[in-house]
N, CA, C and O atoms as CSV, one atom per row, in Angstrom:
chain,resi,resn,atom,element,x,y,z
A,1,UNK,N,N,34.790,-16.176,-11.719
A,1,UNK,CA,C,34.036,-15.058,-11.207
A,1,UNK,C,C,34.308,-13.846,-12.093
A,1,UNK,O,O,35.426,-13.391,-12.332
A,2,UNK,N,N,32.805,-13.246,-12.684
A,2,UNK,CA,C,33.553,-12.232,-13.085
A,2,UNK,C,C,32.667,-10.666,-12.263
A,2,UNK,O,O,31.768,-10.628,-11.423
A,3,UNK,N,N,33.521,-9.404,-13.067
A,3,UNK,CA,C,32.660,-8.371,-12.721
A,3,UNK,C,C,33.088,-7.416,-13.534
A,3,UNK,O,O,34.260,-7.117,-13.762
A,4,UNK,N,N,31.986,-6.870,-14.030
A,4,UNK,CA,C,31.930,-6.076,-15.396
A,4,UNK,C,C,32.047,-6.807,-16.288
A,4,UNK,O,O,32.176,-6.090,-17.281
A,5,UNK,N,N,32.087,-7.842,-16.576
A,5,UNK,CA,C,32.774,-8.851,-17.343
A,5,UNK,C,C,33.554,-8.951,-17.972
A,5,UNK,O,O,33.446,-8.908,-19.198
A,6,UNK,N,N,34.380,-9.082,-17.486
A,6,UNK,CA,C,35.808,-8.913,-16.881
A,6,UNK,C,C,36.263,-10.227,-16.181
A,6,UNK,O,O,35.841,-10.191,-15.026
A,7,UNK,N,N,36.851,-11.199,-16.385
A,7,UNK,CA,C,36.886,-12.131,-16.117
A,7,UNK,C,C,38.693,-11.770,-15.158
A,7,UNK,O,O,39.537,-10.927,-15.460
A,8,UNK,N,N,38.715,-12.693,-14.117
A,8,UNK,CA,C,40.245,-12.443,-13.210
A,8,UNK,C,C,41.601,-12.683,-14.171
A,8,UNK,O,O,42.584,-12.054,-13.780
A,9,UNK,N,N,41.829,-13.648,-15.585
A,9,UNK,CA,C,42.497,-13.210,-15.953
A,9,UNK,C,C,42.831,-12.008,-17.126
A,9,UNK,O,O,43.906,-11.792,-17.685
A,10,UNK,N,N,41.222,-11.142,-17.337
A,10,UNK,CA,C,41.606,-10.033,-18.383
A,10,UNK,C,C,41.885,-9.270,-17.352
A,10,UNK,O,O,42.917,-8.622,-17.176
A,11,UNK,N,N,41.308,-9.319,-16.924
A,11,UNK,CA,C,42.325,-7.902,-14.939
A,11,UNK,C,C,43.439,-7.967,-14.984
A,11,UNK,O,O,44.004,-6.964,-15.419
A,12,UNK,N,N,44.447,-9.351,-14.497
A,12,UNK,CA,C,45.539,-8.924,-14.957
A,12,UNK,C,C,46.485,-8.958,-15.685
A,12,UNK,O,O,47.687,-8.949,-15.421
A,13,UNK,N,N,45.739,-9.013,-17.016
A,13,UNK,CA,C,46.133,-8.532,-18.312
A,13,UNK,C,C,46.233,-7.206,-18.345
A,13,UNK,O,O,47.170,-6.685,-18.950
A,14,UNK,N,N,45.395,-6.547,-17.778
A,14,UNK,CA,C,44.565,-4.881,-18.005
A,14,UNK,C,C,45.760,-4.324,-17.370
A,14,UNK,O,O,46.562,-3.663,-18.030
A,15,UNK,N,N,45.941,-4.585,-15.965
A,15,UNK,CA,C,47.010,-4.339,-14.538
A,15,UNK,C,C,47.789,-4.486,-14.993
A,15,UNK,O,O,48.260,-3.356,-15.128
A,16,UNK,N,N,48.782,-5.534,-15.673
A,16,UNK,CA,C,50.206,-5.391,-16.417
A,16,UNK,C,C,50.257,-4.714,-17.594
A,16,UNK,O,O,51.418,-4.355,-17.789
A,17,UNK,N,N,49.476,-4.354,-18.525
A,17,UNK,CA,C,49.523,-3.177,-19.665
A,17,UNK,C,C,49.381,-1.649,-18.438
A,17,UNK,O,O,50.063,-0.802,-19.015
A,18,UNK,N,N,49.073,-1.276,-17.687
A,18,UNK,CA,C,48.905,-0.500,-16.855
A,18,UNK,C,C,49.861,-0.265,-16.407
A,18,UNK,O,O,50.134,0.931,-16.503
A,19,UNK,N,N,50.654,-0.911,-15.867
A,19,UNK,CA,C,52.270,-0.993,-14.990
A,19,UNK,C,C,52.860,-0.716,-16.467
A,19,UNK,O,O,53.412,0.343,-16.763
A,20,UNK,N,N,52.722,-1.528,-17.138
A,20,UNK,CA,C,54.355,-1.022,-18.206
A,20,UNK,C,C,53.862,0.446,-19.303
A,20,UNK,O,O,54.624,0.838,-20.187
A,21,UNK,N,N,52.339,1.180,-19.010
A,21,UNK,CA,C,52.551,1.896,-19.347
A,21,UNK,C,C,52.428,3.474,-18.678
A,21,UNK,O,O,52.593,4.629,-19.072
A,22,UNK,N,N,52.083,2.866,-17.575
A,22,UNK,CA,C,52.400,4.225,-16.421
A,22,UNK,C,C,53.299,2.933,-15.474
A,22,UNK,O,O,53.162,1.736,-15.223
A,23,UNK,N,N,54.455,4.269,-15.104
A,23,UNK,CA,C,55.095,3.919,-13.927
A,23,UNK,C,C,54.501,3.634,-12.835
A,23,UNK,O,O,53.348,4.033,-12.674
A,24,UNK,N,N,55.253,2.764,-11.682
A,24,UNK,CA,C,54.187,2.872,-10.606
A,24,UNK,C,C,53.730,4.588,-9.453
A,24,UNK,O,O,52.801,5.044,-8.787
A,25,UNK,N,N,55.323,4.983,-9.944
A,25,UNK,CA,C,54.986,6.566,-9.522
A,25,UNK,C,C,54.128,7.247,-9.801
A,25,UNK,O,O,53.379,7.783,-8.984
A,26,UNK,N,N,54.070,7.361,-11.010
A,26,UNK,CA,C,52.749,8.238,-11.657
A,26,UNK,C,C,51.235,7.650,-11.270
A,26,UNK,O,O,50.236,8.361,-11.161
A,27,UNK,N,N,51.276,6.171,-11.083
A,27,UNK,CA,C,50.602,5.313,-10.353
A,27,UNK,C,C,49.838,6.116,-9.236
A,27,UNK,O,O,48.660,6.451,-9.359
A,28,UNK,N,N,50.538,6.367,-8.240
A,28,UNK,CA,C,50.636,6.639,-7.085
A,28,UNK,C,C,50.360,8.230,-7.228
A,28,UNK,O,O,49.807,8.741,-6.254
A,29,UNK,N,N,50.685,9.105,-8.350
A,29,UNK,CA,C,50.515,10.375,-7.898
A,29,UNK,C,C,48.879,10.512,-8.648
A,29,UNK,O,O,47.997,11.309,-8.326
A,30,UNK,N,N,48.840,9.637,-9.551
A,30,UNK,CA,C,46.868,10.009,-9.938
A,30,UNK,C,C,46.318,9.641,-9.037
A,30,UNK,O,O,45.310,10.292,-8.763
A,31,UNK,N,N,46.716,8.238,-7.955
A,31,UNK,CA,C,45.720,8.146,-7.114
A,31,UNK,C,C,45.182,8.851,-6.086
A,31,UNK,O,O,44.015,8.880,-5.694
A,32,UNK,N,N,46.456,9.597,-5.560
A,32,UNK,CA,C,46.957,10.566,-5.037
A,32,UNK,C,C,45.643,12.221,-5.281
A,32,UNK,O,O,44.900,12.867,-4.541
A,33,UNK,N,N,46.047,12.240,-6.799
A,33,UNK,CA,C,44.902,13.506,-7.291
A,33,UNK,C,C,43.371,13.282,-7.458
A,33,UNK,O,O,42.440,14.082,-7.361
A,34,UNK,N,N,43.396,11.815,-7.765
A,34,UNK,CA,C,41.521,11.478,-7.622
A,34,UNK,C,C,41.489,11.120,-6.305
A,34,UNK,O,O,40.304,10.796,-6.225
A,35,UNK,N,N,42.009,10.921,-5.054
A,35,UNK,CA,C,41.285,11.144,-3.487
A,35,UNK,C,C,41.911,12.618,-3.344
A,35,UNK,O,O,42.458,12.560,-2.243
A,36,UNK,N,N,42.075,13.582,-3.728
A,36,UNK,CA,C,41.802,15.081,-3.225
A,36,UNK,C,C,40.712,15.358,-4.065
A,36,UNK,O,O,39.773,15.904,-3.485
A,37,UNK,N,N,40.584,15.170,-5.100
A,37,UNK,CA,C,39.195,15.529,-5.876
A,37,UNK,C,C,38.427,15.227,-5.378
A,37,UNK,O,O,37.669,16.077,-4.912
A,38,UNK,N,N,38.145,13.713,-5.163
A,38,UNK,CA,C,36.740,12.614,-4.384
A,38,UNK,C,C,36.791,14.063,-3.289
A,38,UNK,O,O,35.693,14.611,-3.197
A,39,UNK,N,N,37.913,14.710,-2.483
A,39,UNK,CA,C,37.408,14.659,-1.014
A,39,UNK,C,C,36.818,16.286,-0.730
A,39,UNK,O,O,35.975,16.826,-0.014
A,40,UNK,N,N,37.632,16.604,-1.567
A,40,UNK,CA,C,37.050,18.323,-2.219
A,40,UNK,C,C,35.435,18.105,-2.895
A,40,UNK,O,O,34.625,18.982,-2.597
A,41,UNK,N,N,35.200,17.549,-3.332
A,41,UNK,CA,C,33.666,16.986,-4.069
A,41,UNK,C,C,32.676,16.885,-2.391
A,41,UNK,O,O,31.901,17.616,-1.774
A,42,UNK,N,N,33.273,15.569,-2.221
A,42,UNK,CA,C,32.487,15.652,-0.795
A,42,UNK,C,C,32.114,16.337,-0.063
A,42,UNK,O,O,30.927,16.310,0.261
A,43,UNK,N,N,33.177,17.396,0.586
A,43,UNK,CA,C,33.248,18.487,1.207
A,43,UNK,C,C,32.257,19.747,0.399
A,43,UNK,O,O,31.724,20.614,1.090
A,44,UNK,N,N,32.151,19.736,-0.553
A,44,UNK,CA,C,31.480,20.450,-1.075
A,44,UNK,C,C,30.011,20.961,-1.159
A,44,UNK,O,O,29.155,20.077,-1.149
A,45,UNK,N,N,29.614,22.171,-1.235
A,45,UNK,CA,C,28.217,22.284,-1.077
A,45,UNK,C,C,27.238,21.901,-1.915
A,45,UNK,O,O,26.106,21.471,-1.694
A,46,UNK,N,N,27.858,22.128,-2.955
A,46,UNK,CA,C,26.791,21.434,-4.188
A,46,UNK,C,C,26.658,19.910,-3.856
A,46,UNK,O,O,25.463,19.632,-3.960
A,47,UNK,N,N,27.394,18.792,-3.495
A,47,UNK,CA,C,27.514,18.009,-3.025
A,47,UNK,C,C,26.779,17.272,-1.841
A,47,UNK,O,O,26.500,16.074,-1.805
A,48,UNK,N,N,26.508,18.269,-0.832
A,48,UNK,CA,C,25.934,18.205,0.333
A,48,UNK,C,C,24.181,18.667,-0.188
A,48,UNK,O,O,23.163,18.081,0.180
A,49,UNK,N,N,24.246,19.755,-1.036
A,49,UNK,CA,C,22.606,19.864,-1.227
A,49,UNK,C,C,22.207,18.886,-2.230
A,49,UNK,O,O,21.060,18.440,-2.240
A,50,UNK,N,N,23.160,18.501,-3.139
A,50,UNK,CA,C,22.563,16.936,-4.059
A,50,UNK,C,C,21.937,15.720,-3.046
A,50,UNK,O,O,20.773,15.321,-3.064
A,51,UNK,N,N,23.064,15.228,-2.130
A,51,UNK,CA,C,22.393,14.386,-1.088
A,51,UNK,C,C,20.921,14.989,-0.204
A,51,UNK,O,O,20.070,14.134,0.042
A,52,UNK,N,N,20.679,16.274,0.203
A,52,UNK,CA,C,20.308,16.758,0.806
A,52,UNK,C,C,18.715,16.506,-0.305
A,52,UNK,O,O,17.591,16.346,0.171
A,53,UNK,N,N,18.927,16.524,-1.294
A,53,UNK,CA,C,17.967,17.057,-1.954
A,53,UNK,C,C,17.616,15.058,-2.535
A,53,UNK,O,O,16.470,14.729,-2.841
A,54,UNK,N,N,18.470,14.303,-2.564
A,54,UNK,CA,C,18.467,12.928,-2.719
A,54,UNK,C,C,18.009,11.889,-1.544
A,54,UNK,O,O,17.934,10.674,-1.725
A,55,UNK,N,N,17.740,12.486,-0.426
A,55,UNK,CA,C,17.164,12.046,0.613
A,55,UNK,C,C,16.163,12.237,1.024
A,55,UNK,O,O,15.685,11.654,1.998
A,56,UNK,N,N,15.371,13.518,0.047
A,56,UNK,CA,C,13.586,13.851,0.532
A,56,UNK,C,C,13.397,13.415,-0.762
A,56,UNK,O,O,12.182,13.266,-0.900
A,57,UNK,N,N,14.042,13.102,-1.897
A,57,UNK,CA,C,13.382,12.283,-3.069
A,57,UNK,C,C,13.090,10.875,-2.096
A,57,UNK,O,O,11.986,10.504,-1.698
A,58,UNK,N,N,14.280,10.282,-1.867
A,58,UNK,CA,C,13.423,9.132,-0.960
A,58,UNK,C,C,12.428,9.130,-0.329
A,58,UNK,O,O,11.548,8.311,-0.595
A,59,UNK,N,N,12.261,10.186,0.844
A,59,UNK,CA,C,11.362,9.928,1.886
A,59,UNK,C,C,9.714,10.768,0.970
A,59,UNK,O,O,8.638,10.917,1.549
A,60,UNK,N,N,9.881,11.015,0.081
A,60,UNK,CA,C,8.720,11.690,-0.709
A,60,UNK,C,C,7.681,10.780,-0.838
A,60,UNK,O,O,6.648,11.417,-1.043
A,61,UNK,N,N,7.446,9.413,-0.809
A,61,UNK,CA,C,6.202,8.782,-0.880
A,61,UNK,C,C,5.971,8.619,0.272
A,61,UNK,O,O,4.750,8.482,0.349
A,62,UNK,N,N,6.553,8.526,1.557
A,62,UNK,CA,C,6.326,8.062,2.627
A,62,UNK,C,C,5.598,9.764,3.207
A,62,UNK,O,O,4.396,9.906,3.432
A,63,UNK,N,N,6.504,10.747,3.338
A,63,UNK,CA,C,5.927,11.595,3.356
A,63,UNK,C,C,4.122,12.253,2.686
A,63,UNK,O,O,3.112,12.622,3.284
A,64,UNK,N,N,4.483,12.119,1.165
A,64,UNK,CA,C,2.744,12.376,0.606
A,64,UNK,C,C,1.605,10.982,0.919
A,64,UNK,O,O,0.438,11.011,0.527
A,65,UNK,N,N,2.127,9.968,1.582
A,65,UNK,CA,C,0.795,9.084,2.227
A,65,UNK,C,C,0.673,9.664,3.166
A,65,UNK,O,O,-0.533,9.853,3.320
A,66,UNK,N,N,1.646,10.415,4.529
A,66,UNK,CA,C,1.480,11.095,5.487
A,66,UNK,C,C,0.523,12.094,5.287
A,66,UNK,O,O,-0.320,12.382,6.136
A,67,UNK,N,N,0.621,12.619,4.222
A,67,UNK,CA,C,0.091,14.115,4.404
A,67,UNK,C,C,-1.588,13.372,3.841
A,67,UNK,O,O,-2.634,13.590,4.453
A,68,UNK,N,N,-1.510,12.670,2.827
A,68,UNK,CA,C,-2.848,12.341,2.404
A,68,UNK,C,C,-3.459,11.187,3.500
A,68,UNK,O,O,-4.195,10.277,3.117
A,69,UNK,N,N,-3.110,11.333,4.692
A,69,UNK,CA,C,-4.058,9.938,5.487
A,69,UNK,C,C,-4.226,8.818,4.683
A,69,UNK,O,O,-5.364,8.365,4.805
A,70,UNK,N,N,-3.266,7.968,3.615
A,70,UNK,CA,C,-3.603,6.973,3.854
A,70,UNK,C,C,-3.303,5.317,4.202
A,70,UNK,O,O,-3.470,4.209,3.694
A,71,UNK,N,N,-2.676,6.026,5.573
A,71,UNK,CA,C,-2.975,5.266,6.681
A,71,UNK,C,C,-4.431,4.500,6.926
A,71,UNK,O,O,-4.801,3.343,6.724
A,72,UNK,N,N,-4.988,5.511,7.378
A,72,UNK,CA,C,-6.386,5.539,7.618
A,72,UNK,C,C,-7.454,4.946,6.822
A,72,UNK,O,O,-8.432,4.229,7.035
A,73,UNK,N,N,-6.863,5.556,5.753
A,73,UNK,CA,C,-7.453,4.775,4.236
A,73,UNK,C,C,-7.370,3.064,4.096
A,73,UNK,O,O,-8.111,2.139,3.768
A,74,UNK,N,N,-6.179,3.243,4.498
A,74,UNK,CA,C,-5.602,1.582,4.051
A,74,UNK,C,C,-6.128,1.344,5.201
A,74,UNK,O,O,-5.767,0.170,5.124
A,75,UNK,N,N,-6.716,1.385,6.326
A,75,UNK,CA,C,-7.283,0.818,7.284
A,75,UNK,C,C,-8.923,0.485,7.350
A,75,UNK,O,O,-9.525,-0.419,7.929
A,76,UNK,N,N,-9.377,1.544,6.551
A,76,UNK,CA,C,-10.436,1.351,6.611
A,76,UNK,C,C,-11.031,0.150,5.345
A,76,UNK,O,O,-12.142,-0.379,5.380
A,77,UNK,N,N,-10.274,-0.017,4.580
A,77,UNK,CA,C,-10.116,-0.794,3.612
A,77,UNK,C,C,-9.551,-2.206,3.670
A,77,UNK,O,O,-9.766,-3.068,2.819
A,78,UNK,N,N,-8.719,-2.369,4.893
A,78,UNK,CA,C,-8.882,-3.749,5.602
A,78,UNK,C,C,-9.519,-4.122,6.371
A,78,UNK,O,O,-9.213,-5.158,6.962
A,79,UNK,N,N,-10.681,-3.413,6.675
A,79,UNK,CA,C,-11.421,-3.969,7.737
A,79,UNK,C,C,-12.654,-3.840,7.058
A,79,UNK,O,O,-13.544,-4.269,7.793
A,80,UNK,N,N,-13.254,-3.294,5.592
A,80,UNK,CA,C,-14.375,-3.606,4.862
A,80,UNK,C,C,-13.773,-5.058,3.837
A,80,UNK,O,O,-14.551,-6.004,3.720
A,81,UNK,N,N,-12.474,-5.126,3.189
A,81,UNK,CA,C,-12.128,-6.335,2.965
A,81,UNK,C,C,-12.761,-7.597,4.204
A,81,UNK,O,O,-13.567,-8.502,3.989
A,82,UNK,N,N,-11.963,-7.192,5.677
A,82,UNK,CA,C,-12.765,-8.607,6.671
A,82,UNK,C,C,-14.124,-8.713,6.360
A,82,UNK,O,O,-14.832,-9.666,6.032
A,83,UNK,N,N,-14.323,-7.556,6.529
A,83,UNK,CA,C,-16.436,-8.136,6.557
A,83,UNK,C,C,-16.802,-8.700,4.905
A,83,UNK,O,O,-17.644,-9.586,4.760
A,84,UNK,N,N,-16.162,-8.157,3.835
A,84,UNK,CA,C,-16.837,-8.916,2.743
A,84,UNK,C,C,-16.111,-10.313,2.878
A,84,UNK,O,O,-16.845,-11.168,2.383
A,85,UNK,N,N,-15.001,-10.832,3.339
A,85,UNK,CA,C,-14.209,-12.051,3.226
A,85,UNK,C,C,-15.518,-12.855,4.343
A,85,UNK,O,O,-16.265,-13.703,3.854
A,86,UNK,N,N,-15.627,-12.498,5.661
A,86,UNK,CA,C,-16.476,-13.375,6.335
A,86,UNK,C,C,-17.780,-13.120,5.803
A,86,UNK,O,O,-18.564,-13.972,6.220
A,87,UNK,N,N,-18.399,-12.165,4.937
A,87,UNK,CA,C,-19.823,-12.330,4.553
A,87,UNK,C,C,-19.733,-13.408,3.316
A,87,UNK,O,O,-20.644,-14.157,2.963
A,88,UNK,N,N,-18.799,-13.339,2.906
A,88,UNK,CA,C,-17.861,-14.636,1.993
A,88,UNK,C,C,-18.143,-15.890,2.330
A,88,UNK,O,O,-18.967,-16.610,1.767
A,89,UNK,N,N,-17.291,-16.239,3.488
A,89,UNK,CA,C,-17.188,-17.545,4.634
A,89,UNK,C,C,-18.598,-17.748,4.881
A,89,UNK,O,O,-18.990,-18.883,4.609
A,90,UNK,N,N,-19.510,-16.895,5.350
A,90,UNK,CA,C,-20.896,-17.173,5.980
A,90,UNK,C,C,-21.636,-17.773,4.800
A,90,UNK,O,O,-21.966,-18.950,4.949
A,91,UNK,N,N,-21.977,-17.155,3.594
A,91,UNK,CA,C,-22.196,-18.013,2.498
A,91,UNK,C,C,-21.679,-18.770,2.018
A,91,UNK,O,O,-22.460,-19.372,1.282
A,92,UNK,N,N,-20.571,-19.219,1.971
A,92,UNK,CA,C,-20.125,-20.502,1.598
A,92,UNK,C,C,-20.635,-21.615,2.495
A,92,UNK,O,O,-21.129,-22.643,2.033
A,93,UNK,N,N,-20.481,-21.341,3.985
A,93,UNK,CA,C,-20.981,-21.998,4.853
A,93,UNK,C,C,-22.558,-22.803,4.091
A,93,UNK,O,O,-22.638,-23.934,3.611
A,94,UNK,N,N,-23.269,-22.121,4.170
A,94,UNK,CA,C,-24.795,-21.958,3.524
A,94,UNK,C,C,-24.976,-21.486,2.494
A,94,UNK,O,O,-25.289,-20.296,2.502
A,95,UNK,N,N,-24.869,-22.164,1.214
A,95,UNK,CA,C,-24.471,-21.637,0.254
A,95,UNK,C,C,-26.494,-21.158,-0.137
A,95,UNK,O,O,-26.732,-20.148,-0.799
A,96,UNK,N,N,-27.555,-21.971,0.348
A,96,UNK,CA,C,-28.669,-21.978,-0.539
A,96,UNK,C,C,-29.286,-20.981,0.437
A,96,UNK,O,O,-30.487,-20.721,0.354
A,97,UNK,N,N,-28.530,-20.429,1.334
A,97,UNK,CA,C,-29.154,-19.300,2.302
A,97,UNK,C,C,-30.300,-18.407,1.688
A,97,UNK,O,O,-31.447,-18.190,2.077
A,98,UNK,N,N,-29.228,-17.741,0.039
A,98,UNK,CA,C,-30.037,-16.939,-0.545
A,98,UNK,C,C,-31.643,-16.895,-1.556
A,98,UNK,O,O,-32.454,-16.070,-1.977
A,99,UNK,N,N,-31.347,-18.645,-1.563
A,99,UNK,CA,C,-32.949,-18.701,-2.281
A,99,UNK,C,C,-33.736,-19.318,-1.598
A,99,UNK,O,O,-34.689,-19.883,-2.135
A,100,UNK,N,N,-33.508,-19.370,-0.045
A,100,UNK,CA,C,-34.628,-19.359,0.970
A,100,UNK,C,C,-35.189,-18.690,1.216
A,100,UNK,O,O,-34.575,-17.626,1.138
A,101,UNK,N,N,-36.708,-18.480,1.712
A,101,UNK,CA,C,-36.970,-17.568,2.081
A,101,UNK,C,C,-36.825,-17.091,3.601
A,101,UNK,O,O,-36.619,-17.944,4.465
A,102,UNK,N,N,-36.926,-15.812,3.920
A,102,UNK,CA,C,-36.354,-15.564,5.322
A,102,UNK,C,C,-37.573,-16.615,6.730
A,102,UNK,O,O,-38.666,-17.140,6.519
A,103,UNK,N,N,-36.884,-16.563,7.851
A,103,UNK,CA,C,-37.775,-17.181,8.686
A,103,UNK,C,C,-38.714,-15.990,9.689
A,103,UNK,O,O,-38.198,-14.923,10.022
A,104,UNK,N,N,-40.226,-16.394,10.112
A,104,UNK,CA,C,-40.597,-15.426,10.360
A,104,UNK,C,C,-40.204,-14.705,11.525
A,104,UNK,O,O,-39.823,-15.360,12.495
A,105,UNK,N,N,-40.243,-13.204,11.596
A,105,UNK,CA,C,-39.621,-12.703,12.974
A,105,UNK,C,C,-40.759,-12.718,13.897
A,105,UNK,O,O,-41.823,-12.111,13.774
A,106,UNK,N,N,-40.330,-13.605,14.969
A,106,UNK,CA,C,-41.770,-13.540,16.175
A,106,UNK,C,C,-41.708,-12.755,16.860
A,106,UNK,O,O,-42.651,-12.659,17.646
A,107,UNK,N,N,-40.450,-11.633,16.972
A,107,UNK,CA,C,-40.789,-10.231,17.531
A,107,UNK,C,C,-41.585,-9.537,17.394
A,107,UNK,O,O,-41.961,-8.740,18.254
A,108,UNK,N,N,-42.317,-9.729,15.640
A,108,UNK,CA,C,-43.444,-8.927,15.222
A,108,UNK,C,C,-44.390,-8.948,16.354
A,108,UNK,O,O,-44.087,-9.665,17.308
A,109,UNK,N,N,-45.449,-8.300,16.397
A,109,UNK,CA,C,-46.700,-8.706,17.124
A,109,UNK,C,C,-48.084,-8.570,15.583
A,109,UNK,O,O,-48.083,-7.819,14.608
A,110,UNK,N,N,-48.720,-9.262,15.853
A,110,UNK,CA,C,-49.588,-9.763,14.637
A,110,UNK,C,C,-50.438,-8.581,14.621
A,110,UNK,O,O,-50.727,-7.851,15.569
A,111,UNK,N,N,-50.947,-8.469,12.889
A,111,UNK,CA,C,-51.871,-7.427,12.634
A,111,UNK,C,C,-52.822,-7.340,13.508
A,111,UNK,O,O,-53.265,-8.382,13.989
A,112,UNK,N,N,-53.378,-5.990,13.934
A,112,UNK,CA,C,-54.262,-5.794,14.296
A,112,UNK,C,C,-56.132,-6.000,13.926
A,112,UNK,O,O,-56.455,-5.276,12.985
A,113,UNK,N,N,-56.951,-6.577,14.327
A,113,UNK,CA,C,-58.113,-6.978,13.457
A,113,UNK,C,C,-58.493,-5.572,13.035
A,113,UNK,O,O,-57.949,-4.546,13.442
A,114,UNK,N,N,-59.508,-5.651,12.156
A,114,UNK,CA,C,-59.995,-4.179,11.876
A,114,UNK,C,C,-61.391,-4.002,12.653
A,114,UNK,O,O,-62.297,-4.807,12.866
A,115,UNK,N,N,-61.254,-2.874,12.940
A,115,UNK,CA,C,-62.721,-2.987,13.895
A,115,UNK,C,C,-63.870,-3.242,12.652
A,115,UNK,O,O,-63.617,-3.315,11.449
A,116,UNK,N,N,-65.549,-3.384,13.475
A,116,UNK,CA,C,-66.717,-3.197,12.176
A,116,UNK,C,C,-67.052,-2.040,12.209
A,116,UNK,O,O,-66.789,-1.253,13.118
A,117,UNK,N,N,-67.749,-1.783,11.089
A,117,UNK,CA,C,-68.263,-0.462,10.967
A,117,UNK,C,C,-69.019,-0.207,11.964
A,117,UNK,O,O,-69.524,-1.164,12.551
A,118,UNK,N,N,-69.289,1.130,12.407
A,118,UNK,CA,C,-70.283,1.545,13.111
A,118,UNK,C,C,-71.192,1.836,12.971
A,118,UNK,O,O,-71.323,2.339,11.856
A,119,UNK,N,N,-72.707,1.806,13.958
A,119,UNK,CA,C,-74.284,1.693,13.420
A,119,UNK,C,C,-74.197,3.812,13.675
A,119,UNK,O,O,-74.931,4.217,14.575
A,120,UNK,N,N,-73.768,4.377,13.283
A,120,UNK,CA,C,-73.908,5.579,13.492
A,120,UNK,C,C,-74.193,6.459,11.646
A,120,UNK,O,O,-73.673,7.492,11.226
A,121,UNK,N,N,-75.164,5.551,10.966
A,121,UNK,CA,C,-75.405,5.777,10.110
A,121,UNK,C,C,-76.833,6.152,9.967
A,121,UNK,O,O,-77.445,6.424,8.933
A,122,UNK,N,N,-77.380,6.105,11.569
A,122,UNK,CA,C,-78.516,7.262,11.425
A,122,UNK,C,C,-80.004,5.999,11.528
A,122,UNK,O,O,-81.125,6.143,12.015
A,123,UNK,N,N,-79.736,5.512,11.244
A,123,UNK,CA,C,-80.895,4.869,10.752
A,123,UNK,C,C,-81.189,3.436,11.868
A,123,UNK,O,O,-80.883,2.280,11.576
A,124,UNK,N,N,-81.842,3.866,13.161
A,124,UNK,CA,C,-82.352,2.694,13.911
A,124,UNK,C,C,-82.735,1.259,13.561
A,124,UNK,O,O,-83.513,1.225,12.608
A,125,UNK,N,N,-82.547,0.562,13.852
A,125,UNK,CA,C,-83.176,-1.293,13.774
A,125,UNK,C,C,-84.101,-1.384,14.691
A,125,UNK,O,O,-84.049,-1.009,15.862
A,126,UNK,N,N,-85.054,-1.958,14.054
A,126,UNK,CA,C,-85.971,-2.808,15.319
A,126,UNK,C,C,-85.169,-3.451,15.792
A,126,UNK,O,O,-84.059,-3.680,15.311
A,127,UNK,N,N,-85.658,-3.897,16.944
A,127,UNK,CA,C,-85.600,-4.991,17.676
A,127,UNK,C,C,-86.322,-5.910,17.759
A,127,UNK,O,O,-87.358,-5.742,18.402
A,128,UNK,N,N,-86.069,-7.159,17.175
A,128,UNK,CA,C,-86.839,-8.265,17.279
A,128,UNK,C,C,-87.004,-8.638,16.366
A,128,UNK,O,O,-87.687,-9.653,16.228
């Protein structure tokens, strides 16, 4: 197993050059000075507005789809996707649908005849 690659026996290779060249006291007093640093850092304001300011970088896309609706967007856009997917399905169904021609609608009601002209052109007919 390694990490950093760093394999378990260059570790403690690393760890025994470490011991014989810091004591374990001195050991103990850096570790000692990097957790008051770490905790002074933490505590700190610059610290607190980095996170502060590292946590609306996160929420920043979630936020600008909020503000731009698209929610709404993406909704309306899955539900014109359904209708082209089943206007899809319906032609596949019937694929020669489209070079039929349509069937007639008998709702129509049929042309009207045209009337004939009218004898109001002045000019009488015998009779007979």
């Amino acid at each position: 197993m390694e990490f950093l690659g760093v394999g378990p026996l260059e570790f403690l290779f690393i760890l025994l050059i470490v011991l014989l060249v810091f004591s374990p006291k001195d050991i103990a007093n850096g570790a000692k000075n990097i957790g008051r640093t770490l905790n002074r850092l933490y505590k700190s304001e610059n610290y607190k507005i980095l996170q502060k300011t590292s946590q609306e970088i996160r929420n920043l896309p979630e936020r600008l789809a909020r503000e731009a609706n698209l929610e709404e967007l993406q909704a309306e856009l899955k539900n014109e996707a359904q209708q082209t997917s089943s206007a899809i399905q319906s032609a596949a169904e019937n694929p020669f649908q489209a070079w039929t021609a349509p069937e007639p609608d008998n709702r129509i009601a049929p042309p009207r005849p045209v009337p004939p002209a009218s004898a109001s052109s002045g000019e009488d007919k015998p009779a007979g």
